[in-house]
N, C-alpha and C positions, 0 to 999 in steps of 0.2 A: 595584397590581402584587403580586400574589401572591409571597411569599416561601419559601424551604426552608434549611433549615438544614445550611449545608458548612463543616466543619472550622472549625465555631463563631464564622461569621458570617452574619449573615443575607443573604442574597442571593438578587433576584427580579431575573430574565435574560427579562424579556417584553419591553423595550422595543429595538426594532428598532435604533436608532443606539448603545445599548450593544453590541450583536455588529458592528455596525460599524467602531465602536472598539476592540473585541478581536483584531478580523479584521487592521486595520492591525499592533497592535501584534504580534503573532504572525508576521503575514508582512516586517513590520522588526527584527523581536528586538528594539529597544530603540529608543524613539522619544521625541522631547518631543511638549508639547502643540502649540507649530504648528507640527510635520512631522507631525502626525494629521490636521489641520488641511487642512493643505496637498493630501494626500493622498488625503483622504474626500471634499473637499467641503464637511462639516459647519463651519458655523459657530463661530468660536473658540470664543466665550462658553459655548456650547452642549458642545464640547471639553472646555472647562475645569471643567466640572459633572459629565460623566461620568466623565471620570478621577480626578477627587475620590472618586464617588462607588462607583467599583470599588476606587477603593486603602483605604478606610474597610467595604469588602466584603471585602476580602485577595484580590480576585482580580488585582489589579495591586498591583506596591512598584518603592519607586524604588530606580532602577540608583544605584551610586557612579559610574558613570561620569559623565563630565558632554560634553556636548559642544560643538562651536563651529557658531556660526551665526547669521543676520541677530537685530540684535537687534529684538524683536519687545515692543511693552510688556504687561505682566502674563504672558510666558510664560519660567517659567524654562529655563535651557538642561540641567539636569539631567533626563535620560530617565527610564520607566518601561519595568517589564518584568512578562510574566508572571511570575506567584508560582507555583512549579512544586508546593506544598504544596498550593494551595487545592481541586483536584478531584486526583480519580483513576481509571483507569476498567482494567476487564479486559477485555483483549481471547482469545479464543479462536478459534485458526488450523486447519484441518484441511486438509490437503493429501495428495498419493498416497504421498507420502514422511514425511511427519512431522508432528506434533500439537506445537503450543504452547500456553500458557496463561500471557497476561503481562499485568503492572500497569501503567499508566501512569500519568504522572505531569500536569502541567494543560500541560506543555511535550511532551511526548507523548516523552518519557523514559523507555526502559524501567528498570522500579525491579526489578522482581522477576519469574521467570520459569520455569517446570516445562517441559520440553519431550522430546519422543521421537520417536526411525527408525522406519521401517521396511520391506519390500521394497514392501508392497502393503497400503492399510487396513481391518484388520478392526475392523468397525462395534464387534463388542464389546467390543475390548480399547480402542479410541477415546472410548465413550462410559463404560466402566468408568475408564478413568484421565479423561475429563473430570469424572466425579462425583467422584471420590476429590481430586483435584488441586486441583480449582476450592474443593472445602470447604478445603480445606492453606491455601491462599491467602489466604484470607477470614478463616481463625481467625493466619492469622501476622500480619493490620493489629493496627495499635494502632487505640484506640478514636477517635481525631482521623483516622486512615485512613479507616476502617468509615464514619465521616459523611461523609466528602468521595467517597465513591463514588457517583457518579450513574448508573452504565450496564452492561451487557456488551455487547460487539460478537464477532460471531461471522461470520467467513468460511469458503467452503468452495467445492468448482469446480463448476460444471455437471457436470451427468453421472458424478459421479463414481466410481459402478459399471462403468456403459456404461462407460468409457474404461480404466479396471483390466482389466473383462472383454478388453477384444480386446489389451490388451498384455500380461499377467499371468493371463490363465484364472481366475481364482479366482473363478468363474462363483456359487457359491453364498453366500459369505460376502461378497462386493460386491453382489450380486442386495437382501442384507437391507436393505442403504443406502435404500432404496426404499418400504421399507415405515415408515423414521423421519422422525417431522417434529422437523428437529434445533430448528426455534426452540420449540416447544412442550416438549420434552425438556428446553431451558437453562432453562426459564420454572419449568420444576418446581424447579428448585436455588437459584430467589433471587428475593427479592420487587422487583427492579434492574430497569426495561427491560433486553428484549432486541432488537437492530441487529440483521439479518440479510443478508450481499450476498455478492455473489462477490471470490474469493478476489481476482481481479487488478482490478478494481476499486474495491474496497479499495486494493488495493497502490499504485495509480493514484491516489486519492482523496488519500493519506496523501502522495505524492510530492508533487502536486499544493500541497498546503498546508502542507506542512513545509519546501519548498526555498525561500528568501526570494525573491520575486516580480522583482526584481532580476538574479536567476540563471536564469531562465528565461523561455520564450514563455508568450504570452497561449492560444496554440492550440499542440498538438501532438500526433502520435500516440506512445503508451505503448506498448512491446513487452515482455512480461514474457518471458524466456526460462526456463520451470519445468519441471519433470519433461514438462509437455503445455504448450506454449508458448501463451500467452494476449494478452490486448489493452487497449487504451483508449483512446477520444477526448476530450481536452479540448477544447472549443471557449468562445474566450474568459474564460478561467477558471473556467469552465464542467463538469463531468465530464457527458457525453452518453452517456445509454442507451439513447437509442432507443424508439421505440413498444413492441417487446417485450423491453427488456432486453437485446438480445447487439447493440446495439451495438460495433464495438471488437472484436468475437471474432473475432479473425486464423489462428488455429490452422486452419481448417478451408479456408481461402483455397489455391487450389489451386497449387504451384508448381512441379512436375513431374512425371515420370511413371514407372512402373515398368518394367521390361524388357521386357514382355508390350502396355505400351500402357495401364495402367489407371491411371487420373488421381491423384497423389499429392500430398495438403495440406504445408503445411511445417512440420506440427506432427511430419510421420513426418522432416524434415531437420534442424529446428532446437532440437529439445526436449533436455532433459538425459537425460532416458531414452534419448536417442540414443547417450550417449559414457560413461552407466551401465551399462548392456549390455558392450561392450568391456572397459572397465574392470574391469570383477567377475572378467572369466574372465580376466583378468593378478590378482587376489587384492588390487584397491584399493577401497577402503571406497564405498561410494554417495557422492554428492556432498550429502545431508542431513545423512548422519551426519558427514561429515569436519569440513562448518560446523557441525555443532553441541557437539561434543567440540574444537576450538578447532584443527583440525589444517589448516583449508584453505589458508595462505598455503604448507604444503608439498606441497600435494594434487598428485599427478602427477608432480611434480619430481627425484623421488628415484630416474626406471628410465627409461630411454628406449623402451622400449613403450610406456608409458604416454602419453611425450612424443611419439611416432610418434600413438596413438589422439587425443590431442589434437588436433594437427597436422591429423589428417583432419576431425575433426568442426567445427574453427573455418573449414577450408576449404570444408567443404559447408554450414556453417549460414549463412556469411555471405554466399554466394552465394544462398540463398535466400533472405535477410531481406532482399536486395537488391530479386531481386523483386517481394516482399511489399510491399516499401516504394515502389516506382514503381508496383503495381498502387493501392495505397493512394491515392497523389496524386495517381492520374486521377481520383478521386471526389471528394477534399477538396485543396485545396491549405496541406499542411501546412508553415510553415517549418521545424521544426524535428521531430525522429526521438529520441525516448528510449528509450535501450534499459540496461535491469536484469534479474538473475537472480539467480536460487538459485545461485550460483556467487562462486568468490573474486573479488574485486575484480579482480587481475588480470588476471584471462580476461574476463570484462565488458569491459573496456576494449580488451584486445585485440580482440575480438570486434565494438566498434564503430570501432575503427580497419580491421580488414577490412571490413567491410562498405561504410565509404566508400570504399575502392579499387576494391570492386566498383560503385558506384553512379559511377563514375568511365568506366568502362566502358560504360556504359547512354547512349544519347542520351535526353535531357531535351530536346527539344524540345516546346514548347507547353504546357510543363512550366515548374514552381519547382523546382530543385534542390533537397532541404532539408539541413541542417547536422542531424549525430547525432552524442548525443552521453550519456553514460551516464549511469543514475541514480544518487542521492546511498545509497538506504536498503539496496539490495543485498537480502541473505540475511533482513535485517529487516525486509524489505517486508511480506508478510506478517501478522507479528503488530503491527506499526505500525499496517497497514491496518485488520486486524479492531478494534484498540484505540481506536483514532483513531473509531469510526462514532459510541459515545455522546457524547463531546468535542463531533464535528461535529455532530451533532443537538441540542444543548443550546442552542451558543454560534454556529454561523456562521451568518451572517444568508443563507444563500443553501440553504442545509437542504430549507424546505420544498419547494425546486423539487426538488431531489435527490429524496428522499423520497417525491414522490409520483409519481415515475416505475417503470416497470412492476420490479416486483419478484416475482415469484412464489416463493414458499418451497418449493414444489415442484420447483423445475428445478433448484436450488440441487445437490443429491445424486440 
C-alpha cells in the first residue's frame, strides 16, 4: 500500500475497509470498535486492526469520552474520533454574489477563511483575488499544516455568465467566464489535486456527509435557495448526477407564469435575487454581504419595509417550492425535502415552515407526502461544499462512483 506523508505520519488510504471505517466514524462523531462493528458489517477482529492501525497514522484518537454499552470481549467502551489536525484541505467557492477561500480541517472545520460580495461576478477581479488569497493561505500554514494538505476543491454554478447576463446585463465581463477553464487556472497555483463540481452539489454533497446519518433520510431531495435557486438528489446515501450531470437542477422546473402567458421557472420565484432586488432600493445590504460581515441575524429586522418585502417574498417562494416539490415526487418518491440558503438561519426555517402549510393545501393522493425540513450548514454550504470534495475523494469509500459521473468542466461557468 503505497504511503504519503500527512502531518508526519505515514499514512496509505488504499485499502477499501479503511474508508469504510472512517466513513462510520465521521457519520457517528464518536464511536467504539463494536458500534463500527455493528454498523459496517466488517468483522470485529478485522475492526480492531484498522482502528489500531489509523490511530498509529493520527488519522483517528481516542475520545475522553467513554461510553456505556453491551459488554462485548476485547472491545473497550472508550470511543475514537477524528483527529481534526491529521488532513487539511482548501476549499474555493465562487458564486453570483460572493467568492471564498476556506481551510478545512480532517472534521471539515472551517479553520481559516478570505471571502468577498459583490453585485455581480467579474471573472477578473475573482480570479485576481483567488491568486492573491489562495497564495495568503498557503504561506499563513505552519509547516505540519503545508503537509497535511491533500487537495483544493473548487465550486462554482452552471452558467454562470448566461444567468448574470439575463438578470445583471453585464453582458461583456460575464461573457469572459467562458473563455476560462477555472480547473486548469487553480492547477497553475499549486501542485495539490484539484475537485471541480457545482456549487449546489457540493453543498449537497457536504450536507450529505456531515449531518450524522441518524438525523437524516437515506434519500431526499436538496433545495438550495441561492441567489439562482439550485438542487440535489440523494438517493440512498447516494449523491445522483445523472447521465449528464444536472441531475437535481430545480431551478429551471417550471412553476408559474407571467401576465402575458409565458412559462416562468421558480428560480424567477424562489431565488434570493428575488427579495435582493427590493431590498437594495429600501438601502439594505445584499443578503451575501449581510452573512458575511456578521450582520444577518439582524438582516431586515430593523424597518418594516423591509419586513413587508420579506413577508412577500417567503409568501411567493414557499408557494412555489411547494410546487417544485409535488412536481418533484411524481418522479421520485422522496420522504423527506431539505431545504437550505444563503440566508439567515431564521428565514430558512421559516421558509420551510411555510412551505409545509402550503404542501398541506396540495392533494397528495397517489402520492408520499414528504416531511421538510432544513439544512444544518446554511450560509456555509458552499464553501463546506467546495472544501469537503478533496477529503471526499481521498477518504469515502463511495468516491469513485461519484467521480466518475458526468462532470464536464466546461458547463461548470
Amino acid at each position: 500500500m503505497a504511503a504519503r506523508r500527512l502531518g508526519g505520519s505515514q499514512l496509505g488510504i488504499g485499502d477499501y475497509n479503511e474508508k469504510v471505517v472512517l466513513y462510520h466514524v465521521r457519520h457517528q462523531k464518536q464511536v467504539t470498535k463494536a458500534e463500527i462493528a455493528r454498523s459496517s458489517g466488517l468483522a470485529a477482529q478485522t475492526v480492531s486492526v484498522i482502528v489500531n492501525r489509523l490511530l498509529k497514522a493520527g488519522l483517528l484518537k481516542s475520545s475522553s469520552a467513554k461510553k456505556t454499552e453491551r459488554k462485548q470481549v476485547g472491545f473497550p467502551a472508550k470511543p475514537v474520533i477524528l483527529n481534526p489536525q491529521a488532513v487539511f484541505s482548501i476549499g474555493i467557492s465562487i458564486g453570483r454574489r460572493s467568492l471564498s477561500i476556506s481551510l478545512v480541517n480532517f472534521c471539515c472545520e472551517i479553520v481559516k477563511q478570505f471571502s468577498a460580495t459583490f453585485e455581480y461576478p467579474n471573472p477578473m477581479f475573482c480570479l485576481d483575488f483567488i491568486e492573491s488569497h489562495f497564495q495568503k493561505m498557503v504561506s499563513s500554514l505552519t509547516m505540519t499544516e503545508r503537509d497535511s494538505l491533500i487537495g483544493v476543491g473548487v465550486s462554482a454554478p452552471y452558467g454562470l455568465g448566461d444567468r448574470m447576463r439575463q438578470t445583471q446585463g453585464k453582458d461583456i465581463l460575464t461573457d469572459n467566464w467562458k473563455k476560462i477553464n477555472l480547473k486548469t487556472f487553480i492547477e497553475g497555483l499549486t501542485d495539490l489535486p484539484v475537485f471541480l463540481e457545482h456549487d449546489v452539489k457540493a453543498a449537497c454533497l457536504a450536507d450529505m456527509t456531515l449531518t450524522p446519518k441518524n438525523e437524516r433520510a437515506p434519500s431526499y431531495l436538496y433545495i438550495f435557495v441561492g441567489t439562482v435557486l439550485g438542487g440535489a438528489i440523494v438517493i440512498e446515501d447516494n449523491l445522483f448526477k445523472g447521465r449528464f450531470g444536472y441531475a437535481g437542477a430545480l431551478g429551471p422546473m417550471i412553476t408559474g407564469r407571467s401576465e402575458d402567458g409565458k412559462p416562468l421557472p421558480v428560480l424567477d420565484f424562489a431565488s434570493t435575487s428575488m427579495i435582493d432586488k427590493p431590498l437594495a432600493r429600501l438601502g439594505t445590504k445584499l443578503i451575501a454581504e449581510s452573512l458575511n460581515n456578521g450582520t444577518a441575524d439582524s438582516w431586515g429586522s430593523d424597518d418594516k419595509s423591509n419586513l413587508a418585502e420579506i413577508e412577500r417574498w417567503l409568501e411567493t417562494a414557499s408557494r412555489h417550492l411547494a410546487l417544485l416539490i409535488i412536481n418533484s415526487c411524481s418522479i421520485l418518491d422522496f420522504e423527506t425535502i431539505v431545504i437550505d440558503g444563503d440566508l439567515p438561519k431564521a428565514i430558512v426555517e421559516e421558509l420551510c415552515h411555510r412551505t409545509e402549510q402550503e404542501l398541506e393545501q396540495i392533494d397528495f393522493t397517489g402520492l408520499i407526502r414528504p416531511n421538510v425540513s432544513s439544512g444544518k450548514l446554511g450560509h456555509d454550504s458552499y464553501a463546506l461544499g467546495a472544501s469537503f470534495l478533496p477529503i471526499y475523494a481521498r477518504f469515502e469509500p463511495t468516491q469513485a462512483q461519484f467521480f466518475s459521473q458526468t462532470n464536464d468542466v466546461n458547463k461548470i461557468i
